[in-house]
Each structure stands twice: as structure tokens, then as C-alpha cells.
N, C-alpha and C positions, 0 to 999 in steps of 0.2 A: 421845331420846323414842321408845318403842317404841308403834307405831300398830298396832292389829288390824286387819288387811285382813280374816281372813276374816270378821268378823261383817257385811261385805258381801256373805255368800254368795246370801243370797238375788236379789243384783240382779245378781250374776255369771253367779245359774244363768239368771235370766230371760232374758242376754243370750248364753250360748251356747246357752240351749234353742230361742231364736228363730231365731240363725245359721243352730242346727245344723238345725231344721228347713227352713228353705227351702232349703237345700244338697239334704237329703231331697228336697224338692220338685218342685227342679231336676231332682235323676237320673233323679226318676221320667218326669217329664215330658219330658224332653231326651233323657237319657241321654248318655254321652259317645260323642261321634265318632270312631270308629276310626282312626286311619291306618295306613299300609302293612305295619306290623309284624303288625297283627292282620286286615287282611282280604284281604292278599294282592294282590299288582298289579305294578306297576314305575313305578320311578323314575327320570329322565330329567334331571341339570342340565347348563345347557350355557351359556357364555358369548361374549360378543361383544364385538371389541377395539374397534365404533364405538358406534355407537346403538344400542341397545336396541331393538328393534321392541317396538308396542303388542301384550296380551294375545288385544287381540280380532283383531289380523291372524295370531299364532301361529295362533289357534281357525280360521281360514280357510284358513289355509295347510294345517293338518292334517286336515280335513273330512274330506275324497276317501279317505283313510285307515282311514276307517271305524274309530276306534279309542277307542269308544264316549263316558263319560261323562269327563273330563280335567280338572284343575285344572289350569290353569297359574296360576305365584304368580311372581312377580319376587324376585327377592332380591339381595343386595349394590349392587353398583354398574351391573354389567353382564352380572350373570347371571338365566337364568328355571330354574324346575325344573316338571319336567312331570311330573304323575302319574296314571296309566291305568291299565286290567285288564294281567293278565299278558299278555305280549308274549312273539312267538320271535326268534332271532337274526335273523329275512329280516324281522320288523316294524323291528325296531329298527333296519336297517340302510336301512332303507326310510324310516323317520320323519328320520333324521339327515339322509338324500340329499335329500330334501324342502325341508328347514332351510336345507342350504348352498345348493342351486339356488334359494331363492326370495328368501331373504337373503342371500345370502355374492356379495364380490364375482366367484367364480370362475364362475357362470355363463354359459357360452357365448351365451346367448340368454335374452329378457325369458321369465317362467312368468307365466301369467295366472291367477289367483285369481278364480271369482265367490262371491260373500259372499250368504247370503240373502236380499238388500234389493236381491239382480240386479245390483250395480254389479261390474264387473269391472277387478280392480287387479293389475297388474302387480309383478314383484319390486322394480321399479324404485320403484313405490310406498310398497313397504315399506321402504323406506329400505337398498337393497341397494347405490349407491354408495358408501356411507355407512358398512357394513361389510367393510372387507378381509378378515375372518377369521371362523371361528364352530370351538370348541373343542367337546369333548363331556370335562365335569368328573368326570362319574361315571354309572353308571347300577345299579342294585339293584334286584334282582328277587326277591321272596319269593311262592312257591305258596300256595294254601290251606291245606295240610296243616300247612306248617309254622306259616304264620298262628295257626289254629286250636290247634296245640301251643302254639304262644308264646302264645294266651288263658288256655289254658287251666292252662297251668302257673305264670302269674303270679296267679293266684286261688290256686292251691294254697301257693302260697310265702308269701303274705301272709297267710293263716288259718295257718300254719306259723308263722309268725314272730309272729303275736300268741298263740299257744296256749306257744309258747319261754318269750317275754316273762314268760305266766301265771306259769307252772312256776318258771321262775328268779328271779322276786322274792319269791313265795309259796316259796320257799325260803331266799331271803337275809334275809329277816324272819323265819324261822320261830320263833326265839325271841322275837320280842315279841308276846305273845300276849296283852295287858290294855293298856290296855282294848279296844282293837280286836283280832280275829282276825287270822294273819300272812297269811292267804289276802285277806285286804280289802284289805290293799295291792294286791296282785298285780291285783285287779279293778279297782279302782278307777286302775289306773295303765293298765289296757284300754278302760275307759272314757275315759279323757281320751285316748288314740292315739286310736279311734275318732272323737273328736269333731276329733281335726287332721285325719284324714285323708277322712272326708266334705264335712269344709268344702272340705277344696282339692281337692279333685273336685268339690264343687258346684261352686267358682268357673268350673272347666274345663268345667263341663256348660252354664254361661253363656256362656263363651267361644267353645264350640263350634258354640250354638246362635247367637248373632249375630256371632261375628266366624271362623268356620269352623274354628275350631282344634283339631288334629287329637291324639290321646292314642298314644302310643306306645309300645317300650323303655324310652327316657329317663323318662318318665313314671312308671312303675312303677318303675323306681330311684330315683327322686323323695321316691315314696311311701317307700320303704325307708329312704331316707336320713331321713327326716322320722321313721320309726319311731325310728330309730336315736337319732335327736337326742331326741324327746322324751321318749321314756327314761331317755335317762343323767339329762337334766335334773330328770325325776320323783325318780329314785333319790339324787340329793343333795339334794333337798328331805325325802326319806323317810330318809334315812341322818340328817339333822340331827334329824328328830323322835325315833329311836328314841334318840341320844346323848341329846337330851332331857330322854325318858321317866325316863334312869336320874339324870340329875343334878338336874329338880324335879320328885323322886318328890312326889305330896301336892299339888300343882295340878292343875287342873282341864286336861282334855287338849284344848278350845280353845285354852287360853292356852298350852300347850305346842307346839300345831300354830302359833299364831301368831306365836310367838317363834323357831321353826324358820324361817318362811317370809320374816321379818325378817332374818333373818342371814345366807340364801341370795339372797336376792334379789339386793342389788347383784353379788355372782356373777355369777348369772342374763342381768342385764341387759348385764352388761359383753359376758358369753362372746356371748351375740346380738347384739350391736350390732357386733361384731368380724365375724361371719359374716354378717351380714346386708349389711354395707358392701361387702363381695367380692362379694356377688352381687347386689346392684344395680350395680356396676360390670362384672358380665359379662352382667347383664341389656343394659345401657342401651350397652354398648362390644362384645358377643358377638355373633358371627355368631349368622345363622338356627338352626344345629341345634341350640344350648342355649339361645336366647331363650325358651324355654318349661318347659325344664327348669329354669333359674334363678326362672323365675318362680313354678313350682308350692313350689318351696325358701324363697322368701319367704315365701308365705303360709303355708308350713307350719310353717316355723321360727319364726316370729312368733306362728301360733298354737299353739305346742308351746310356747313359753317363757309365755304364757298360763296355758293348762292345766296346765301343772304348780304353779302358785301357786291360782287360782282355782279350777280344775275338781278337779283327783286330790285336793288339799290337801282341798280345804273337804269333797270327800263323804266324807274320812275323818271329820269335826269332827259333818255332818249325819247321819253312819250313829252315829255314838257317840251324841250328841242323841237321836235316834230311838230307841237302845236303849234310855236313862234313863228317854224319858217312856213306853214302854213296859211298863217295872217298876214306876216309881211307880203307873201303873194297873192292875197284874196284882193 
């Protein structure tokens, strides 16, 4: 039994026109949070073979250093990552000496820390027994310049790759030109990218504004991938319409669009549910550096397998409609 999904368009559009606007919203008001890629600074992880010192004893330990505004973030088991303005080789070599003397057990003698609240605590405090060892995992450094290139060249990449997109399916349809234009494809398959890829930036402009999360590299490969995906997956819903158009010439081109979208679908669902498992398995099992890239991929591939059934499908169904009643009142 073949069900018409899209004569649901209209509660579909309400429900991504709502999405997609507070994602709007969001950017406007939030905006997404930079991290290192784009605003330049240095990065700092360092691990510890005992205890972990607490964040706020790092932040005291580092004061004196005058090394202005700092995240420290914990991560894995035994590691912290510190991230601050750009630093030179005497900071960095400065910040590390700091580390092992105040923490590490090789200190020759107790360092005393006073903490703004005047209490003065010792290395021994920090649980410097307690650490035989302190390692330095990695440290990365990007200038402003290059920051500012890496902003600015991933805006240009991403208006690149949706104008490609345009071209190349307003190409690969060019011959189905009745009852919709082959250029309609091509927009309407820009529109539903769009609407993946604001949503999951909005979710990131949420994230960033209550749980500090930072937009980077990975992120903009995120986006890219999410391009990538909801495309093809548009283009074999659009590939089954046109086989379609030629085999029930003389129906009406909802029931062709909906009979399309019925036959791709279990497709659809399968090839997502297949990806989508892998990446909530490197969400929920992945270190820190792709915890954020797996997750922008969720949301986007979830809502890219969306959009290609409700959103590209249906405005192809709503632009045809629209022509019709258009003529009948000219």
C-alpha cells in the first residue's frame, strides 16, 4: 500500500520553517564560538600518570604567568588541555616549568600558590605526591593571520560547493524540463542543504552559548560532509522522479513525486541508520577531538535524510501546485 507522504507538506514545511528559524535565531543572537583554528592562540595538552589536579588549582598555578584569558577543559582520564593567546617558545617553556614544579613529583622544594581568596597552597597541596610524572601530549600553535585565512577560506569553500552543487544537478536534469524546470531541481536541492546546514550550526550556536563549545576545522568538514551526504541522497530521490516522469507519463506529478519518494525511502532509511550507528558509537566511545565532529554529523545527516524526502521533494510538488493555480487564474 503506497501512502503519500508528501500531501503532508504543509506540516513538514511548518516543522522545518520553525527549526530552521530559531537556528536563525540562535546565530544571530549567539553566534558560534570560535576556537583555535579561527582565532588564533595556543594549545597546550598535558597528562598526569597520578591525579589529576583540580582546574581551579591549574588557574592558580598559572596566574603569575600573566597568560591572559585560559580555558582549561579536562579530558580523557588523566589529561587537561590548556588553551590561551599565542605564546613564544620562553612562554611555553615557562608554563610547562610551572606544571612540573608545582605538580610533578620532581620538585626540589614545596612552591606556594596564593589563590585570590588569600589562601596560600602549597605544591604539596595540589596533590604533588601524588604525581610522579607530568608529560606535555602536544602543544599547537596558530597566528592570527593564519586563523583569519582558515575563516575566511572556509566561507568561500562552502558558497563554492553550494553554487557546484547548483550547476551540476541543473545539469544532470537538464532534460526534464515538464512539468518543472531542470534548474528547480538544482534550487530546491540548495534549499534543503541550507536548511541541514543552518540547523546544525544553530544546534552549535546553542552549544556554544551554554555549554562553551568551540567551532573549528573539523566542523567546517562536518558541514562539507553533511553537504556531501545530503546530496547524493537528494539526487536518488530526484533520479527516481525523473525515471518516473517517463514511465507514468499522464499522472499527475504529486502522485509521481510521491511514488518516487516511496520507493527510495527504505533506501534512505537504511543507508542513514547504517551511518548514523558509527557515529554515535565514535560519539559516545571517541576521544575529545571528534566528539563534536561526530556530533555536528549526526545532526546533519539525520537532518539531510529529512530533507531530501520532505523538504527538496515536497517544494518540487509545492512549486508545480503553485504554477497550476497560477494559470488557472491568469
Amino acid at each position: 500500500m503506497m501512502i503519500d507522504l508528501i500531501q503532508y507538506k504543509k506540516f513538514t514545511f511548518l516543522f522545518s520553517g520553525t527549526v530552521f528559524l530559531v537556528a536563525v535565531v540562535a546565530l544571530i543572537a549567539y553566534g558560534l564560538k570560535p576556537g583555535l583554528d579561527f582565532t588564533g592562540g595556543s594549545l597546550l595538552e598535558i597528562s598526569f600518570a597520578g591525579e589529576r589536579p583540580e582546574t581551579t588549582a591549574m588557574e592558580d598555578a598559572l596566574r603569575p604567568l600573566n597568560l591572559g584569558v585560559m580555558v582549561i577543559q579536562p579530558t580523557k582520564e588523566k589529561n587537561m588541555i590548556l588553551k590561551m593567546r599565542f605564546i613564544s617558545e620562553a612562554e611555553h617553556q615557562q608554563i610547562l616549568g610551572t606544571i612540573r614544579t608545582v605538580f610533578g613529583k620532581e620538585a626540589s622544594a614545596p612552591v606556594t600558590i596564593v589563590t585570590e581568596g588569600g589562601e596560600e597552597l602549597t605544591g604539596a597541596a595540589f596533590g604533588a605526591k601524588a604525581l610522579p610524572d607530568i608529560l606535555e601530549e602536544r602543544i599547537e600553535t596558530i597566528g592570527p593571520s593564519i586563523s583569519s585565512q582558515l575563516r575566511s577560506r572556509s566561507f568561500v569553500m562552502l558558497l563554492a560547493v553550494n553554487v557546484a552543487i547548483l550547476l551540476f544537478v541543473a545539469y544532470a536534469f537538464r532534460r526534464v524540463s515538464k512539468p518543472v524546470a531542470s534548474w528547480k531541481y538544482g534550487l530546491s536541492t540548495i534549499i534543503a542543504l541550507i536548511h541541514d546546514v543552518v540547523i546544525t550550526a544553530g544546534v552549535f550556536a546553542f552549544l556554544g552559548k551554554y555549554r562553551g563549545v568551540e567551532v573549528d576545522v573539523p566542523f567546517v568538514v562536518a558541514l562539507m560532509t553533511i553537504l556531501g551526504y545530503s546530496v547524493n541522497d537528494t539526487i536518488v530521490v530526484f533520479d527516481r522522479i525523473r525515471e518516473n516522469l517517463i514511465r507514468y507519463r499522464g499522472q499527475a506529478f504529486g502522485a509521481v513525486v510521491s511514488r518516487a519518494v516511496q520507493e527510495t525511502l527504505a533506501r534512505s532509511i537504511n543507508t542513514s541508520l547504517t551511518i548514523l550507528l558509527v557515529l554515535v558509537a565514535l560519539y559516545i566511545f571517541g576521544g575529545l577531538s571528534i566528539h563534536y565532529f561526530a556530533l555536528a554529523l549526526i545532526i546533519g545527516i539525520g537532518f539531510g535524510t529529512y530533507s531530501s524526502v520532505f523538504v527538496a521533494s515536497a517544494i518540487l510538488v509545492a512549486w508545480e501546485e503553485w504554477r497550476q493555480k497560477r494559470l488557472a487564474t491568469a
